[in-house]
C-alpha positions in Angstrom: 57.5 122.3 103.6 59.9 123.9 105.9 61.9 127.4 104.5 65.1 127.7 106.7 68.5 129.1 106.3 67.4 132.0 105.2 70.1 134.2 105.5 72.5 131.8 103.8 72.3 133.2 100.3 70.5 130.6 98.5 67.3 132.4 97.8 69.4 135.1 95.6 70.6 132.4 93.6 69.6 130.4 90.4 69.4 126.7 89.6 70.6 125.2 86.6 68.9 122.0 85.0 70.6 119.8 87.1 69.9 121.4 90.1 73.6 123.0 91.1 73.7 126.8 91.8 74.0 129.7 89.5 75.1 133.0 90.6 73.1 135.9 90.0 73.6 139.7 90.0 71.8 140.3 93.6 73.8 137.2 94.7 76.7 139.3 94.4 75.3 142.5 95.9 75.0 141.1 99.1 78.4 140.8 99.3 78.9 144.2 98.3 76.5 144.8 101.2 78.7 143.2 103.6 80.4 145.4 106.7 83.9 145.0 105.5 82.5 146.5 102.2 80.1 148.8 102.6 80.9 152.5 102.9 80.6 154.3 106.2 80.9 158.4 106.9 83.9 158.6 106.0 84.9 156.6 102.8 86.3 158.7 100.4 84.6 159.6 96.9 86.9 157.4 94.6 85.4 154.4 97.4 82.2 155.3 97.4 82.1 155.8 93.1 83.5 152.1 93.2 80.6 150.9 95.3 78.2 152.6 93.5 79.3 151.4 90.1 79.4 147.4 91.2 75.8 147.8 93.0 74.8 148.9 89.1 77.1 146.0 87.6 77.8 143.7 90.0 79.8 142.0 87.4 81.9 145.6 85.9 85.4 144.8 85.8 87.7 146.7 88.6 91.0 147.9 87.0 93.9 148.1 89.5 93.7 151.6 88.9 89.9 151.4 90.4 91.6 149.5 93.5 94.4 151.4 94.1 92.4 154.6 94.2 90.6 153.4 97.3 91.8 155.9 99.8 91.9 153.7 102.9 94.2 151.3 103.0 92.1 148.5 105.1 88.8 148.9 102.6 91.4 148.6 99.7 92.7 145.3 101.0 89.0 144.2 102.0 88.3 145.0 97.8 91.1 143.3 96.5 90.2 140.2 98.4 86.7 139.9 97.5 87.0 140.6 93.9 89.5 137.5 93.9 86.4 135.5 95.7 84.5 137.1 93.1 86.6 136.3 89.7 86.4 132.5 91.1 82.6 132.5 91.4 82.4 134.3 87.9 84.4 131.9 86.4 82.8 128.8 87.9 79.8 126.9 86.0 78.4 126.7 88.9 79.1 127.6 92.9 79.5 124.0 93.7 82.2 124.0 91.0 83.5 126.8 92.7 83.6 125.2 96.0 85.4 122.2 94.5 87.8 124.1 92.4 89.0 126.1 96.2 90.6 122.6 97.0 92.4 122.2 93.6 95.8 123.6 94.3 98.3 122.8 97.1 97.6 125.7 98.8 93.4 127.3 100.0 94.2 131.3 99.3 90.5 131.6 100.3 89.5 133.0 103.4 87.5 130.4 105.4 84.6 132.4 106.0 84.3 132.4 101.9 84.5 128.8 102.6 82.1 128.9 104.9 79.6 130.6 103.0 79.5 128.5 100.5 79.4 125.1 102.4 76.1 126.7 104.0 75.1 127.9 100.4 75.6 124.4 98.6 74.4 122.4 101.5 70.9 124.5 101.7 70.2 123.3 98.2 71.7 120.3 99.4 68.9 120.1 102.2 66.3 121.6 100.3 62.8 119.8 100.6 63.9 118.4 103.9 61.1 117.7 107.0 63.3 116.6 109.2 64.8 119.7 111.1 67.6 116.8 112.7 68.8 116.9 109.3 69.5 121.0 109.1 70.6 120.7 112.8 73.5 118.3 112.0 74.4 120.0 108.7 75.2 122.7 110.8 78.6 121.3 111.5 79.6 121.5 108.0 80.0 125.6 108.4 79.9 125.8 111.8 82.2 125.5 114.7 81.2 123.2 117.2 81.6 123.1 121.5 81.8 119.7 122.5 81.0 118.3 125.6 81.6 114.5 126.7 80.7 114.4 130.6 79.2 111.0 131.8 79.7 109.3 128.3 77.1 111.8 126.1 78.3 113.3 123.4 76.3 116.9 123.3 77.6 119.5 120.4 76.4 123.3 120.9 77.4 126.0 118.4 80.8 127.4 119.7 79.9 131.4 118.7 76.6 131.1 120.7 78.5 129.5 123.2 81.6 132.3 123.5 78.5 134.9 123.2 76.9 133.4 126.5 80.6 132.9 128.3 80.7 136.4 127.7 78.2 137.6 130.0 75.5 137.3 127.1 71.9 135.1 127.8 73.2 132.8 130.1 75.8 134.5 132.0 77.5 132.5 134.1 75.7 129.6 132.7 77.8 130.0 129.5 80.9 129.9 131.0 80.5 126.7 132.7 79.5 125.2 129.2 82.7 127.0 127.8 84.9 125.0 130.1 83.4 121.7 128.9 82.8 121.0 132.8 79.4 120.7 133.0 76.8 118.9 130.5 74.6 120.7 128.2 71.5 118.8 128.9 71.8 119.6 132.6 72.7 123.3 131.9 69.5 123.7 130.7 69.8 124.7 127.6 67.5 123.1 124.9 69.0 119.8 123.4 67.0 118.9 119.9 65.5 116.0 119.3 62.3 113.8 118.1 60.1 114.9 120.7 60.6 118.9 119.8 62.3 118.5 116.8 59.8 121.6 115.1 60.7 123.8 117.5 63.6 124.0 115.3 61.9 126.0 112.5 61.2 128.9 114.3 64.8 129.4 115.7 67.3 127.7 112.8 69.1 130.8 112.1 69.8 131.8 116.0 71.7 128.5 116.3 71.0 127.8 119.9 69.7 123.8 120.3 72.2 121.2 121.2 72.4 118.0 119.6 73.6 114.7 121.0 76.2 112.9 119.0 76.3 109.6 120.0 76.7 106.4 118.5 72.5 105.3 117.9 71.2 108.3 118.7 68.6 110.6 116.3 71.3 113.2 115.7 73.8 110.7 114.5 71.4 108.9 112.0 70.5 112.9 110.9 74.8 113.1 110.3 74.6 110.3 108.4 72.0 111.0 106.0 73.8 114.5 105.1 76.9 112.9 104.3 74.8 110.7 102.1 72.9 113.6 99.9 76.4 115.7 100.4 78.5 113.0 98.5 75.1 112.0 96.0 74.9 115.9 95.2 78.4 116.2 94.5 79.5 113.2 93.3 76.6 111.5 91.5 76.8 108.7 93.7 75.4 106.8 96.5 76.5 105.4 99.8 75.0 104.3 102.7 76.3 105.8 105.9 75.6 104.7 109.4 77.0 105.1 112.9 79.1 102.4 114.1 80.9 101.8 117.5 84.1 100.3 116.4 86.2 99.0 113.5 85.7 95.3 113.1 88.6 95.2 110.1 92.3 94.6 111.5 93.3 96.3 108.6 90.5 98.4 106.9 90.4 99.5 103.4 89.9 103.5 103.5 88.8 105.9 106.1 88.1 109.8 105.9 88.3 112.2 108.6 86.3 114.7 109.2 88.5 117.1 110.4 92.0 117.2 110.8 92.2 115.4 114.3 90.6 113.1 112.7 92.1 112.3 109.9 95.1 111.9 111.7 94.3 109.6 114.4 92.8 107.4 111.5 95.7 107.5 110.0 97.6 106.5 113.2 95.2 103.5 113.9 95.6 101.8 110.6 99.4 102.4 110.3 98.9 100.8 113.9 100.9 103.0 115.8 100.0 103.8 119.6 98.0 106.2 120.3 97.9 108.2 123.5 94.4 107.6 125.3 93.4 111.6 125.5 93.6 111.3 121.5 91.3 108.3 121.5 88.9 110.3 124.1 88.3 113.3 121.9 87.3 110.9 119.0 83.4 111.9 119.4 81.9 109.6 116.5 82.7 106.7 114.2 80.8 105.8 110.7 80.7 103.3 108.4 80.3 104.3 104.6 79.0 101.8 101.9 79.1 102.6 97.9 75.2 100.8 97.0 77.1 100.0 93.9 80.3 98.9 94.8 81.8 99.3 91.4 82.0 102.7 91.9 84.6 102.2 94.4 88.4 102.4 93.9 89.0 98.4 93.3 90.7 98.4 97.3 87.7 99.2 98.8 85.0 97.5 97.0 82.7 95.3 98.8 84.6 97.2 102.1 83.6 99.6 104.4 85.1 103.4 104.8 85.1 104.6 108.3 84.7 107.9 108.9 85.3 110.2 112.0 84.3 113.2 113.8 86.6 114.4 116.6 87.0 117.3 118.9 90.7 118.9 119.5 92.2 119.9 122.6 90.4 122.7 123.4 86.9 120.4 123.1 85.9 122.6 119.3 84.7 120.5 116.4 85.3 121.3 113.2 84.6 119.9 110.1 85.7 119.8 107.0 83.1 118.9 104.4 85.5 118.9 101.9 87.3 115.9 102.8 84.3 114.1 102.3 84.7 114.7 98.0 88.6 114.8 98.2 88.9 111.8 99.6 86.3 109.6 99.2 87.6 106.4 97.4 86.3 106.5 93.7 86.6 104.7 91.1 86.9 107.4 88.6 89.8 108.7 90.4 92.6 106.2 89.7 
């Protein structure tokens, strides 16, 4: 069985009996190991007695004496930042609780690569057991920016830091910048597009996030989305849908739809109050789904026995991101009415 991810976190952490995540002192070391954190040549003593201390209890309260005798300003602000990440994990059951309760108020005060983190966290566990490396390629969206490229009607996703690193003069040179600039397809740039036929290639390379996957309606890739929406939502909401890729909305006036990300969600929203809808929006929609509730009366009563569409879309500049958030705070439950 396939190990992956490994970097992510997840093997410092502890399962509880029903298989959510637990943190555990060494979980939280690594983020005391972290650049922003660690001390270099010249932290001061009161810094470097903190770090000390919280390596030995990584769960020691800080008083804001503690904090304020940080001597650099910067690594004080870095501090009081991740001890507020930190009191939320602490105070969490569990770091999918965590993740959920980020999302609770009106307003996210969490930095987005603490989001991040934890969507790549949960969705390992999420993933774990898998054989089919389509599966761990596609849940890369859910913490990782995509580049998206739609020349001669294929819809190819590459990760967009690998990408910026090779427009930059890194392993493809000028290569990179071509794919940058969207102008020339990723298949034909050479660079290695996953799929069945070398699918365990992607074992040996999951963590250097360089294959490109093809996003269209019916292809491998798409299926692979669809089935980690489904163990996403099951893992997180005790429930079960069905999700597959569609190539059009057959309702004139469909029940619920969920975007996922914001261009998304708005253009869904603009279709069903049926209001036009300039053509360059409709061109960076990249991929349309169809979500079923097996038992449909788990569904808000609206939707039962209907379909919720679902979207993935690239904004202006051709970058994907997803928010696999929106996928818990707005799916259509019954439970939530």
């Amino acid at each position: 069985m396939p190990d992956f991810w490994r970097h992510s976190g997840f093997h410092l952490l502890d399962r509880d009996d029903e298989g959510r995540l637990r943190v555990t002192d060494d979980f939280l070391r690594a983020y005391y190991l972290r650049p922003e954190i660690r001390p270099v040549e010249e932290s001061g003593p009161n810094e470097l007695a903190l770090h000390a201390a919280l390596i030995e209890s990584p769960r020691m309260t800080v008083s804001d004496a503690q904090l304020e005798a940080i001597e650099d300003a910067d690594t004080r602000f870095n501090y009081g930042v991740l001890l507020a990440f930190r009191r939320r994990l602490l105070e969490a059951p569990t770091l999918e609780a965590c993740y959920r309760e980020l999302f609770s108020g009106e307003r996210v005060t969490v930095p987005p690569l603490f989001i991040d983190q934890l969507a790549h966290i949960v969705l390992r566990n999420v993933l774990d057991g898998t054989e089919d490396a389509l599966e761990a390629r596609a849940g890369e969206l859910f913490f990782r920016e995509q580049k998206a490229s739609t020349e001669r009607d294929a819809v190819m996703l590459a990760d967009l830091e690998t990408v910026d690193t090779h427009a930059s003069g890194g392993t493809y040179g000028s290569l990179g910048r071509l794919i940058a600039e969207a102008q020339t397809p990723l298949r034909s740039a050479n660079l290695d597009v996953l799929d069945r036929d070398n699918a365990e290639d992607y074992w040996s390379r999951d963590e250097r996030h360089d294959f490109v996957i093809a996003m269209n309606h019916g292809r491998p890739a798409a299926a692979a989305l669809c089935r980690v929406i489904e163990r996403w939502i099951a893992h997180f909401a005790r429930v079960d849908v069905r999700v597959s890729s569609a190539d059009r909305i057959d309702d004139q006036r469909w029940a619920w739809h969920i975007g996922l990300d914001a261009q998304s969600t708005a253009l869904l929203n603009d279709l069903w109050r049926d209001e036009e809808v300039e053509t360059g929006r409709l061109q960076r929609l990249l991929l349309l789904l169809r979500m079923d509730f097996v038992d449909p009366l788990l569904a808000r009563p609206e939707v039962r026995g209907r379909p919720v569409y679902v979207a993935l879309s690239m904004d202006e500049a051709g970058v994907v991101r997803v928010k696999p958030q929106n996928l818990l705070l707005n799916l259509p439950l019954a439970t939530a009415d």
